[in-house]
C-alpha positions as CSV (number, residue, x, y, z in Angstrom):
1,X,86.5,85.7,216.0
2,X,89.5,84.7,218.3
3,X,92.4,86.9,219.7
4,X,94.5,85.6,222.3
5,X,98.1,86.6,223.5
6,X,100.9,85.0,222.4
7,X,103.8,87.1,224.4
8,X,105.1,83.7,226.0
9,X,106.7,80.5,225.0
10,X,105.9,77.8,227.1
11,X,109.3,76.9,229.7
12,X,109.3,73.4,230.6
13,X,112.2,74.8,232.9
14,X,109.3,76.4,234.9
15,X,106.2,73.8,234.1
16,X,102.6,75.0,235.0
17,X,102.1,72.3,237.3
18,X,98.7,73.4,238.3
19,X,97.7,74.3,235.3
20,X,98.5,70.8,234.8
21,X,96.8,69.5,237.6
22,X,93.5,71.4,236.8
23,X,93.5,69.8,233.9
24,X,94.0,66.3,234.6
25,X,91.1,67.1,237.8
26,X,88.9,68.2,234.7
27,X,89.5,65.2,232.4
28,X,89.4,62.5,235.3
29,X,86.2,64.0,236.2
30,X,84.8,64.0,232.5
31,X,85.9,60.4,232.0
32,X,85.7,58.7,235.8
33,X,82.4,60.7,236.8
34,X,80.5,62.0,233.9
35,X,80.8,59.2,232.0
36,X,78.3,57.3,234.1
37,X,75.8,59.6,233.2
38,X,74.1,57.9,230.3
39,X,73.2,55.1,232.9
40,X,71.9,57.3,235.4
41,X,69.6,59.3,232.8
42,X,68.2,56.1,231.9
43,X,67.5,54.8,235.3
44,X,65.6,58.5,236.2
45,X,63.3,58.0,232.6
46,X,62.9,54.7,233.5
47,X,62.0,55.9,237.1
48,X,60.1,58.1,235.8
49,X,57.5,55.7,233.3
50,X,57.8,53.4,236.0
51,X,56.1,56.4,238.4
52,X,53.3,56.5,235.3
53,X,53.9,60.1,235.6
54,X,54.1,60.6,231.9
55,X,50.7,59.9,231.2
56,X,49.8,62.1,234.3
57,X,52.1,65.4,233.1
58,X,52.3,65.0,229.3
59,X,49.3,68.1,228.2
60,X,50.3,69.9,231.4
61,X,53.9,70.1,230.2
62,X,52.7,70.3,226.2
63,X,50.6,73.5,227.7
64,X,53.6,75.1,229.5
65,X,55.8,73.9,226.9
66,X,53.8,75.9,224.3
67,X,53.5,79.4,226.9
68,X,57.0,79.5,227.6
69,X,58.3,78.8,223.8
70,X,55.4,80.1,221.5
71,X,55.1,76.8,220.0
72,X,53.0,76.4,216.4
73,X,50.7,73.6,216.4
74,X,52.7,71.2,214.1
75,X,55.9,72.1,216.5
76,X,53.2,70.8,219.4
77,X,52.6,67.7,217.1
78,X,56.5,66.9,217.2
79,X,56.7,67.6,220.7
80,X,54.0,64.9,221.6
81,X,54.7,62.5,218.9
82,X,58.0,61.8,220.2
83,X,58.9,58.4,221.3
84,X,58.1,57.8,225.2
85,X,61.8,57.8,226.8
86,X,62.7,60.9,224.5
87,X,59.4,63.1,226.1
88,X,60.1,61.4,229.6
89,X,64.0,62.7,229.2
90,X,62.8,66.0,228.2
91,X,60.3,66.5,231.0
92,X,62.0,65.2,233.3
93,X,65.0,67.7,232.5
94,X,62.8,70.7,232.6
95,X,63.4,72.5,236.0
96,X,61.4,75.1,235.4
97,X,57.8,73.0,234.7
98,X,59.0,70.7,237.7
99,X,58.7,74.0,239.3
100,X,55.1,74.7,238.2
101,X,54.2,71.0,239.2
102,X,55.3,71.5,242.4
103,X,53.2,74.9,242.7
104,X,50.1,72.9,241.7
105,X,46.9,72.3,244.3
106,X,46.1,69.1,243.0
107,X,50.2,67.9,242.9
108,X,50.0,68.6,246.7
109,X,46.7,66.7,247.2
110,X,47.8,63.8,245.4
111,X,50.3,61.8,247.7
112,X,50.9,59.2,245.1
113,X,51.9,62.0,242.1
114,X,54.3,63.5,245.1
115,X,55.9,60.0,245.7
116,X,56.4,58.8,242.1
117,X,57.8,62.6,241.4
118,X,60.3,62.6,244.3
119,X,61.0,59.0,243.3
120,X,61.8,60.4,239.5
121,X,63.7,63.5,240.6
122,X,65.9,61.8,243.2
123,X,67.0,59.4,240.2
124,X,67.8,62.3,238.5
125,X,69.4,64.0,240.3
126,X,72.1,61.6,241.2
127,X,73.6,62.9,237.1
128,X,76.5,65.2,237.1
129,X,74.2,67.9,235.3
130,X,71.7,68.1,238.4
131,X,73.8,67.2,241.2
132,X,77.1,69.4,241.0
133,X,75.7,71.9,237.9
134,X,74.9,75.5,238.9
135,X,70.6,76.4,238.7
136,X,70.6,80.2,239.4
137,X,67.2,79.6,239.9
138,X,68.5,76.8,242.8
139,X,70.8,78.4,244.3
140,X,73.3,75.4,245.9
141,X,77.2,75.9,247.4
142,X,77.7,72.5,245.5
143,X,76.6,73.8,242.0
144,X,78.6,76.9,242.4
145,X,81.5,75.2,242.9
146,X,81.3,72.0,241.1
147,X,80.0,73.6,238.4
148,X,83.3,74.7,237.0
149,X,84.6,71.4,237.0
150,X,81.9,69.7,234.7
151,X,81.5,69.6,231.3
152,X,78.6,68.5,228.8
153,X,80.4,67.4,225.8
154,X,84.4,65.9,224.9
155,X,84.0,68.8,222.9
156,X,83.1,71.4,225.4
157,X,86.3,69.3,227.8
158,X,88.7,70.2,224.9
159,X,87.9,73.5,223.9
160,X,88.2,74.5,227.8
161,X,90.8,72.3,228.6
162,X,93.1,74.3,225.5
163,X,92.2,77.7,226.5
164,X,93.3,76.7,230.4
165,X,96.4,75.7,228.9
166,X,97.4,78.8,226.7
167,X,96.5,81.5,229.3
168,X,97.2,79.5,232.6
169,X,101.1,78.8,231.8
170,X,102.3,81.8,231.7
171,X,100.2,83.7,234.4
172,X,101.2,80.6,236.5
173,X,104.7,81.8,236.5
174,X,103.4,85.5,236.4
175,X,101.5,85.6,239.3
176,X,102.8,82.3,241.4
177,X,100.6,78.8,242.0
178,X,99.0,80.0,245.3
179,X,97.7,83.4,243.7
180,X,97.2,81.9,240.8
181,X,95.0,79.2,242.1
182,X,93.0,81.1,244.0
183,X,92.2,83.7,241.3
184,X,91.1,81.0,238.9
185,X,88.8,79.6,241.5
186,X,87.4,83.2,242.3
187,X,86.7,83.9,238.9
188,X,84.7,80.4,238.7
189,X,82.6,81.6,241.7
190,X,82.1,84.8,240.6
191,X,81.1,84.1,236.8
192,X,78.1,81.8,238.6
193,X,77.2,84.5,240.9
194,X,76.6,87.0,237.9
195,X,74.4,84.5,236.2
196,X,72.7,84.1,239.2
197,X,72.0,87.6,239.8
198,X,71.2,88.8,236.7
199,X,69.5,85.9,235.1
200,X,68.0,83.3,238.0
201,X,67.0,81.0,235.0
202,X,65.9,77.4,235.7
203,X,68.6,75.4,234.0
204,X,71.8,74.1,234.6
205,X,75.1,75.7,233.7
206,X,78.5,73.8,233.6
207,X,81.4,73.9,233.1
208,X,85.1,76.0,233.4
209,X,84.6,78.8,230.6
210,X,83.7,81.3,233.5
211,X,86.5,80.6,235.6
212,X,88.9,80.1,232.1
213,X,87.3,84.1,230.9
214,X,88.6,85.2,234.4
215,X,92.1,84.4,233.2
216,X,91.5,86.1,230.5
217,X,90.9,89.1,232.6
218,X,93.8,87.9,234.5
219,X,96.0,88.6,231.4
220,X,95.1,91.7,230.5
221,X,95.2,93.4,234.3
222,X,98.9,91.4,234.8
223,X,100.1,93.6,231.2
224,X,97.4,96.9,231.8
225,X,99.0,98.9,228.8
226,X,102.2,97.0,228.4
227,X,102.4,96.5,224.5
228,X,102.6,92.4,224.1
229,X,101.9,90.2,220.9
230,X,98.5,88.8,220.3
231,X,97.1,85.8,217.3
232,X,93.9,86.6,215.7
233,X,91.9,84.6,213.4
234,X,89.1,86.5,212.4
235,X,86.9,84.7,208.9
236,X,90.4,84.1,206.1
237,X,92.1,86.8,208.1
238,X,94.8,84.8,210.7
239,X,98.3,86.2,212.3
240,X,99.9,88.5,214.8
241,X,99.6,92.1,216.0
242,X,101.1,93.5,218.8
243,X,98.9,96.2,221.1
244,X,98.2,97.1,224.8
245,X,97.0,94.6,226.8
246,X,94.4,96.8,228.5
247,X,93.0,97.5,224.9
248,X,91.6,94.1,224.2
249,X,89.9,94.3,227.4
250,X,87.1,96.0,225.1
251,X,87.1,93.5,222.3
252,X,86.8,90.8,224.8
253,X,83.4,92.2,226.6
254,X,81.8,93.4,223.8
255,X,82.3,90.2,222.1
256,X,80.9,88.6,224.7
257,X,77.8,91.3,225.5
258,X,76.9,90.3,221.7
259,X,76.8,87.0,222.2
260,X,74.3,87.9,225.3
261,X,72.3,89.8,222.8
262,X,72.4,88.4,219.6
263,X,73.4,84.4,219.5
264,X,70.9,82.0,219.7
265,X,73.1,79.5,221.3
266,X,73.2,77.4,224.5
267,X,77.0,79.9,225.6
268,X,76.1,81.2,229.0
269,X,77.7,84.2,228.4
270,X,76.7,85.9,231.5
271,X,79.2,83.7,233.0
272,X,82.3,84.1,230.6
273,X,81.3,88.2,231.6
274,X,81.2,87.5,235.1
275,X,84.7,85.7,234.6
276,X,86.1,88.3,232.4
277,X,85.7,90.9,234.8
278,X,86.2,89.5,237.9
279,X,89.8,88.3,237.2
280,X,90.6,91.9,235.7
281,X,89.2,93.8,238.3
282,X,91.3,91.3,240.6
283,X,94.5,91.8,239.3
284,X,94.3,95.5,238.7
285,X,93.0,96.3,241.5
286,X,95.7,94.6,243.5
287,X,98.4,96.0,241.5
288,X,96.9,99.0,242.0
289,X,96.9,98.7,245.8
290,X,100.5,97.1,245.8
291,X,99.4,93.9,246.9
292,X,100.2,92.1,244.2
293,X,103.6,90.9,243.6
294,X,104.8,89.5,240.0
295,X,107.2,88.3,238.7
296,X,108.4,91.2,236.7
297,X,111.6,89.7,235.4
298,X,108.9,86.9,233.5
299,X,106.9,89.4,232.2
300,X,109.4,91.7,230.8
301,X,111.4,88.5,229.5
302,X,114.5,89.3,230.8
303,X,117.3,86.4,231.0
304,X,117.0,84.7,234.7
305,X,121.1,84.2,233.9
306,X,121.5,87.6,232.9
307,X,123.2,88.9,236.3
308,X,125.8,85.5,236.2
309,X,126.3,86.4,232.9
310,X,127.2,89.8,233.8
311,X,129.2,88.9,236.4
312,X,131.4,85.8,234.0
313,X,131.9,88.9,231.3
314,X,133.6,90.7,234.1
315,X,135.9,88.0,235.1
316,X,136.4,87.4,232.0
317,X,137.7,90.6,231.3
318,X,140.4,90.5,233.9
319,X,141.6,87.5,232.7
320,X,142.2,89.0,229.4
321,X,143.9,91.9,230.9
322,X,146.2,89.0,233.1
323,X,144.5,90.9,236.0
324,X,144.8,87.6,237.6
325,X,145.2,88.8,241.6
326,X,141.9,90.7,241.4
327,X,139.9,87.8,239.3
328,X,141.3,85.0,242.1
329,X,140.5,87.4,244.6
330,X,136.5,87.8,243.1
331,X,136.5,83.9,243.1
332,X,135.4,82.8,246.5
333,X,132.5,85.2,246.4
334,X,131.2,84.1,243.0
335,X,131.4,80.7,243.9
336,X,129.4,81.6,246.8
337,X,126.6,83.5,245.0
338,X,126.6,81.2,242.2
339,X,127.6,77.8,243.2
340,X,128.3,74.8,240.6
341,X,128.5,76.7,237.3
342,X,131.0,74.9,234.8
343,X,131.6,78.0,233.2
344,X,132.5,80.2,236.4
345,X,134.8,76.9,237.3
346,X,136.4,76.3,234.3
347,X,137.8,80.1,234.5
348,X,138.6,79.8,238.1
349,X,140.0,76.4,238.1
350,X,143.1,78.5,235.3
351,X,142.9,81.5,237.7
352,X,144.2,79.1,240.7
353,X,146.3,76.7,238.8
354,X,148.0,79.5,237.2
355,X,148.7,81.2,240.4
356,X,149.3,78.4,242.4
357,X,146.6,79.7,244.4
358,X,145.6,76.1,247.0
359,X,142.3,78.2,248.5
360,X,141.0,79.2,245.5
361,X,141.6,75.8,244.3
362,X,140.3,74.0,246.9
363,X,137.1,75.8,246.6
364,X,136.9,75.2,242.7
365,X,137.7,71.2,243.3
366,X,134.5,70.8,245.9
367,X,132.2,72.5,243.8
368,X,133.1,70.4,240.8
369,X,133.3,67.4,242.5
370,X,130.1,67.5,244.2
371,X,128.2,68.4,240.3
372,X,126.6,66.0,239.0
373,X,127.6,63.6,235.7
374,X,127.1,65.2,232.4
375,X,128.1,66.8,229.2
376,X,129.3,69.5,231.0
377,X,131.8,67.8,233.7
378,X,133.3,65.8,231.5
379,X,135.6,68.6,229.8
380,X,136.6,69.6,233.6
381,X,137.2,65.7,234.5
382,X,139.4,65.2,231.9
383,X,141.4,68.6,231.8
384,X,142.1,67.8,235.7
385,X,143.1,64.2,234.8
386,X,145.5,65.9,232.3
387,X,147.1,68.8,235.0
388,X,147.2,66.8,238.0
389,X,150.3,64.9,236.1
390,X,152.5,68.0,236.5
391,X,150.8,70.3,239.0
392,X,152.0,69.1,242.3
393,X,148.5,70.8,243.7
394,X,146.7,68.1,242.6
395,X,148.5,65.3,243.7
396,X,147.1,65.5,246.8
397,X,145.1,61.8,248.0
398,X,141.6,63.0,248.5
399,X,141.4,64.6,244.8
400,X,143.1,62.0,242.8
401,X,140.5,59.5,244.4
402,X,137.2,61.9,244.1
403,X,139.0,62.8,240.3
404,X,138.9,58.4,239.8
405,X,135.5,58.2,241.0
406,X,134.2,60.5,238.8
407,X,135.8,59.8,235.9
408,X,134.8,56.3,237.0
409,X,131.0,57.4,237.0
410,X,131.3,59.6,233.2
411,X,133.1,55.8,231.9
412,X,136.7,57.5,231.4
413,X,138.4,55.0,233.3
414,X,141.0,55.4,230.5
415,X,142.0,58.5,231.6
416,X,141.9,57.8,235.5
417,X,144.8,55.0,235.3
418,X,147.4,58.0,236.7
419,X,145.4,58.6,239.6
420,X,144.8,55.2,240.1
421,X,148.4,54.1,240.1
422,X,149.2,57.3,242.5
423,X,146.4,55.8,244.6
424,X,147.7,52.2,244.5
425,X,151.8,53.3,245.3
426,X,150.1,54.9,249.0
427,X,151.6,53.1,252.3
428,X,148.0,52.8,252.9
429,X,145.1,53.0,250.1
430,X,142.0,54.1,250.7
431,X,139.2,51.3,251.3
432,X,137.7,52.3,248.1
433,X,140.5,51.2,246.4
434,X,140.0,47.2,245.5
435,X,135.9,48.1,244.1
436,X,137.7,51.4,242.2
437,X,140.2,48.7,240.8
438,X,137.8,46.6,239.4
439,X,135.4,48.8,238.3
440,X,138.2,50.8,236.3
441,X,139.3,46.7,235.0
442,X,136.0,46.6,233.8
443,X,135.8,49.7,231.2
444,X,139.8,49.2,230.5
445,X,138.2,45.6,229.5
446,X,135.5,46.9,227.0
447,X,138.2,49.0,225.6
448,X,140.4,45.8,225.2
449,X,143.1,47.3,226.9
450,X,144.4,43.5,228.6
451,X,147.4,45.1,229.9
452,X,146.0,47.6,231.5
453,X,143.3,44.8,233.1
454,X,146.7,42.9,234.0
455,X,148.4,45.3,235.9
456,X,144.9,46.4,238.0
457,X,144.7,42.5,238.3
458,X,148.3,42.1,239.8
459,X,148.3,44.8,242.2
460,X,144.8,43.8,243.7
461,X,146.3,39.9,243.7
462,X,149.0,41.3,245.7
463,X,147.9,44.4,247.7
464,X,144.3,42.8,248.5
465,X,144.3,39.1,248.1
466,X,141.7,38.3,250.7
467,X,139.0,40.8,248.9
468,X,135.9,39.8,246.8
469,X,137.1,42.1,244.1
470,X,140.1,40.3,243.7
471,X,138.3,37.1,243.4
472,X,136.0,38.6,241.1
473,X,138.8,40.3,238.4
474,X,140.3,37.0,238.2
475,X,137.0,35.6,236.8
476,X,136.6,38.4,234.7
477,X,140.2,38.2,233.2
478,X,139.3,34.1,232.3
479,X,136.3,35.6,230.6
480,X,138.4,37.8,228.5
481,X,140.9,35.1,227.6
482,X,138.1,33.0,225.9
């Protein structure tokens, strides 16, 4: 049986960047730590035949082998037939007859058993499992923690690594990284802490399903009994239903209480409960308390854009009603609530121009000359380049030469040649003239336009004769001669 939400798209606009981040932690570990395990299990068995401790343990771990499990005698037979690094490994791994060992009179009279043990176990130790894994029986600050980052299998990696994924985006956004971190991590500890108190087992427990369940918990306190879409795939059945968020809560924990019960499996599902409800009772509790702020406008998937949006509609009402003195009189303040939108500009740039209107105007040309290249400048580039021949406003130095730069930077040198030859007639041209000049030579060239390449040629020849640019476009125009 699965049911998880699917109320959110994933927004690269918004990444989960820890989400990410725990992920990548989780795989470098797998891959950069854990995969030096196989080499430090052999050196603890080898440690441990070395030790001749098999020879020494091997009936006193068949006997407690056979208490604990209820062995038959041909499942005895197996046991001790196997070959002598696969009955070392498993002895070896057994916490809870290492236990017993310990416990034993003659253990503690027998210095030599006690060194070669220590020797063994200090081998062993050194693998992931041992050294960072949680033992509620052993209670450590490095298990509980480290625990949640380990993992015994690619498999178990992967399966964790996807549910991280699909609940951590959007609760990322939801709740914000800080809060969202820290949740996560308190649901690792205290799906651990559950185990340990309910179940102080000898044996090792790793890995992030604990502190992935306390999303899960997460999820359903952040919607309580909003209605939001969830996937199932229960047997042939698979799609979508939509309920309350709060009941699935249910589903979840029972789910996981029959695993408890019933499956004969190796889940610790004391800890994916421990998860579960700590990261509910987290979130709800908080929201009950006020303490918890969301982002509200995420979860109710309402348009970030909708209030400029709004606002554009409006203007763009008055315009259609010629209400022109009250839409140039709005300008300045949209422009200062929502700076460097093309749309907003492109509406106020005809509000100015048509009424002649040099503030407005000169608030509309800093915005747009300061956005960056793209798609959507280049309409406003070349609609200016078109105006500024008959609107006397936009004759003025500074904005022909920021209109030629950027036109310049978009490759429409074509269309910056009037402001360039407005530039050029000036008792004094800006210092930016001669590298302007022969970059706009340079795109009039790959459009084969040699006249145009002439006449930047001549006046640089003449107005700038010293310059490197000069020197430059005259090497460029033998180069289009050939």
């Amino acid at each position: 049986m699965l049911i998880i939400p699917a109320e959110h798209p994933l927004d690269w606009k918004r990444p989960p960047v820890v989400t990410l981040l725990l992920i990548l932690l989780n795989v470098l570990i797998y891959f950069g730590y854990q995969g030096g395990d196989t080499a430090r299990r052999e050196a603890a068995v080898q440690a441990y035949l070395d030790g001749g401790l098999l020879g020494r343990e091997r009936a006193l771990f068949l006997d407690s082998l056979s208490s604990r499990e209820g062995l038959e005698r041909d499942e005895r037979e197996y046991v001790d037939g196997l070959r002598r690094q696969e009955l070392a490994t498993w002895v070896l791994h057994d916490l809870q007859f290492e236990q017993a060992v310990h416990q034993r009179a003659d253990y503690r009279a027998d210095p030599d058993w006690q060194t070669a043990r220590a020797r063994a176990e200090a081998a062993r130790d050194r693998i992931s499992l041992f050294r960072f894994g949680f033992i509620p029986a052993k209670f450590s600050l490095e298990g509980l923690v480290g625990a949640m980052f380990l993992h015994g299998s690619f498999e178990h990696l992967l399966g964790n690594m996807l549910f991280l994924f699909i609940f951590g985006f959007a609760l990322e956004i939801a709740l914000g990284r800080t809060v969202y971190l820290g949740l996560y991590l308190l649901s690792g500890l205290a799906s651990h802490l559950l185990w340990w108190a309910l179940d102080p087992a000898w044996v090792t427990g790793v890995g992030a399903s604990g502190a992935i369940s306390g999303l899960m918990g997460m999820y359903i306190g952040v919607y309580g009994l909003r209605r939001i879409n969830f996937f199932y795939w229960l047997g042939p059945l698979i799609g979508y239903f939509k309920a309350p968020a709060l009941w699935i809560l249910p589903v979840w924990i029972g789910k996981e209480l029959y695993g408890l019960l019933a499956a004969d499996d190796h889940t610790n599902y004391y800890a994916h409960l421990g998860g579960l409800l700590a990261g509910f009772l987290a979130v709800w509790l908080a929201r009950l308390s006020g303490r918890l702020h969301m982002d509200e406008a995420y979860l109710h998937k309402e348009d970030p854009d909708a209030p400029f949006k709004r606002e554009l509609a409006s203007l763009d009402q008055l315009i259609g009603r010629f209400a022109l003195p009250q839409a140039a009189e709005r300008g300045p303040d949209l422009l200062a609530r929502y700076p460097g939108r093309p749309a907003l500009l492109e509406r106020l740039y005809a509000v100015a121009c048509g009424r002649q209107d040099k503030p407005l105007l000169t608030l509309v040309l800093k915005q747009l000359f300061a956005l960056p290249e793209g798609a959507e400048l280049r309409p406003l580039l070349l609609r200016l380049a078109t105006d500024s021949r008959e609107q006397p406003m936009l004759a003025h130095p500074a904005v022909q030469l920021h209109l030629l730069q950027k036109l310049l930077r978009c490759g429409e040198g074509a269309q910056g040649m009037t402001a360039w030859r407005r530039l050029s007639r000036m008792p004094q041209p800006p210092q930016q003239l001669p590298s302007l000049t022969l970059q706009l030579a340079k795109q009039q060239g790959q459009r084969q336009d040699l006249q145009a390449v002439s006449e930047l040629a001549r006046y640089l020849s003449t107005a700038f004769p010293e310059a490197e640019q000069t020197r430059q476009l005259a090497l460029y125009r033998q180069h289009l001669a050939r």
